[in-house]
C-alpha positions in Angstrom: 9.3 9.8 21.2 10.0 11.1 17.6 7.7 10.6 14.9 9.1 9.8 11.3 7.2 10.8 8.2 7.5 9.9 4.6 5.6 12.2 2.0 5.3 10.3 -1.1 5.2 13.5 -3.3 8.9 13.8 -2.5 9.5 10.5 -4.6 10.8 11.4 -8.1 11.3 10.0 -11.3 13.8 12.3 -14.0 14.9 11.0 -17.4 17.6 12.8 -19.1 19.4 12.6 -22.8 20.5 15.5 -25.2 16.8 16.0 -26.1 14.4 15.9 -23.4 14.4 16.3 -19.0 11.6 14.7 -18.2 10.1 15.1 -14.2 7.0 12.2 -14.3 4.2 12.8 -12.9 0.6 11.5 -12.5 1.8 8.6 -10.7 -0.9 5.8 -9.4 -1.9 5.4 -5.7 -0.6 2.6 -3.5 2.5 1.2 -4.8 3.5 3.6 -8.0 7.7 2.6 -8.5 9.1 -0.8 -8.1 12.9 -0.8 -8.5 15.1 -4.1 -8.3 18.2 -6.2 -10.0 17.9 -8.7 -12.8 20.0 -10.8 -10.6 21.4 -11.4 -7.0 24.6 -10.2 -5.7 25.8 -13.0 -4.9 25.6 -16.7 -6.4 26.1 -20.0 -3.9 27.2 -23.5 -4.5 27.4 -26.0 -1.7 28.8 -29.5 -2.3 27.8 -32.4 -0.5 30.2 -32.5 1.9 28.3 -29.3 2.9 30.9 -26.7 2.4 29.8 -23.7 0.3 31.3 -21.1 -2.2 29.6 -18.2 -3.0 30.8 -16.0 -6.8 30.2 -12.5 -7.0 27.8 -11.6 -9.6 28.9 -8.3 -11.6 25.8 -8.0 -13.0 24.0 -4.7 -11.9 21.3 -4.5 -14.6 17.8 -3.8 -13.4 14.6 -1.9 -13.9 12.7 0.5 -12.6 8.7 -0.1 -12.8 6.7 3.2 -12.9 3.1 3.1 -12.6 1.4 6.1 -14.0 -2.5 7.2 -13.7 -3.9 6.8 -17.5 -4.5 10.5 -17.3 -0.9 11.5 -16.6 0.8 13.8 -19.3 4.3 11.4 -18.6 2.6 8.9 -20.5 3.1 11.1 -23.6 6.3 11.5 -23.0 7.4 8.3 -22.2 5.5 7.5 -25.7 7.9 9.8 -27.4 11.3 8.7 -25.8 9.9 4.9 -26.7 8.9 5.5 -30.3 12.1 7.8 -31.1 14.0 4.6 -29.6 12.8 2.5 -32.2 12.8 4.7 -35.3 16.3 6.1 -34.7 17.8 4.9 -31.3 17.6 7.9 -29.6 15.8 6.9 -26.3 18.5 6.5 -23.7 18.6 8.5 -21.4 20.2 8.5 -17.9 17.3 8.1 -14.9 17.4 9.4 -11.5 14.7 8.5 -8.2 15.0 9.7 -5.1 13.4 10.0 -2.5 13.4 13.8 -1.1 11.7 12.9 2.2 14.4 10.2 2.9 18.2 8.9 1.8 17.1 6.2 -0.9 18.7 7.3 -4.6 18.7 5.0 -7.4 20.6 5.9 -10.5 21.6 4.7 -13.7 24.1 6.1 -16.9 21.5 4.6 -19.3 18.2 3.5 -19.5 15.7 3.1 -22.0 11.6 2.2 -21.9 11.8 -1.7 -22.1 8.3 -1.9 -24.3 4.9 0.0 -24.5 3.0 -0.8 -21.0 -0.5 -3.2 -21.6 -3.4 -1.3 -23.0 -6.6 -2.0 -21.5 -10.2 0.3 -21.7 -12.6 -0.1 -18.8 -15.4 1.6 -16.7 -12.5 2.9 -14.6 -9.3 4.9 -14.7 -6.3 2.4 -15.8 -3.1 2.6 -15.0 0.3 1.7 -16.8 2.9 0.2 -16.0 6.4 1.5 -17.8 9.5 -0.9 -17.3 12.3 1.1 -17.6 15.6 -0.8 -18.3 18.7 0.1 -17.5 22.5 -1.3 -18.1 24.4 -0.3 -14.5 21.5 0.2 -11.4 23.2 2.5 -8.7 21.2 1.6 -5.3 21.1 3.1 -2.0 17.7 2.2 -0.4 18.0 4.7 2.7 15.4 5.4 5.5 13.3 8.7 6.3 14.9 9.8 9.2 13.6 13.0 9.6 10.5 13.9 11.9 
């Protein structure tokens, strides 16, 4: 029997505009990226006489949620692609993550840091949690087939 692996340190996270390619790093442990859709692929009516339509949904909006060790340089530099958003609207950038140990690749022409993640100070390390946005999600959420 063949055992699969999975690294984690072959997920990566790469924003990209005319200013800055940024790699992050410092991610958290256990879950560190979340990616989904704003909405469902599909919407569904059924009528009372049970029969049921179901509407594609265009809409391929999402976010990607990257949780990063207080400690991590990324957190600077997702600082400076948020605040140069603000002052001058100059933070979109495209996003690529992938997963090099595996197939799964989820892309997007543009995306931007959604807002500043929750500050908190405590005994221990904190971790923050950046919501990038993005206009068009490209998924493919592949396997790790390789042993």
């Amino acid at each position: 029997m063949t055992v699969l692996q999975y690294d984690p340190k072959q997920v990566t996270v790469t924003l990209t505009n005319a200013k800055v390619k940024l790699i992050l790093t410092g991610f958290a442990d256990d879950d560190f990226i979340d990616v989904e859709r704003d909405e469902d692929a599909f919407m569904k009516k059924t009528g009372v006489d049970g029969q049921t339509t179901r509407a594609k949904n265009n809409n391929h909006a999402g976010k990607i949620t990257v949780k990063l060790m207080q400690s991590s340089s990324s957190n600077d530099d997702l600082t400076g692609i948020a605040v140069a958003d603000e002052n001058d609207m100059t933070g979109v950038c495209s996003l690529l993550c992938k997963d090099s140990s595996g197939s799964s690749v989820f892309s997007a022409q543009s995306a931007w840091v959604k807002k500043f993640p929750k500050q908190t100070f405590k005994k221990d390390v904190n971790v923050y949690e950046w919501v990038i946005d993005t206009d068009e999600l490209s998924i493919f959420a592949g396997g790790n087939p390789k042993a």
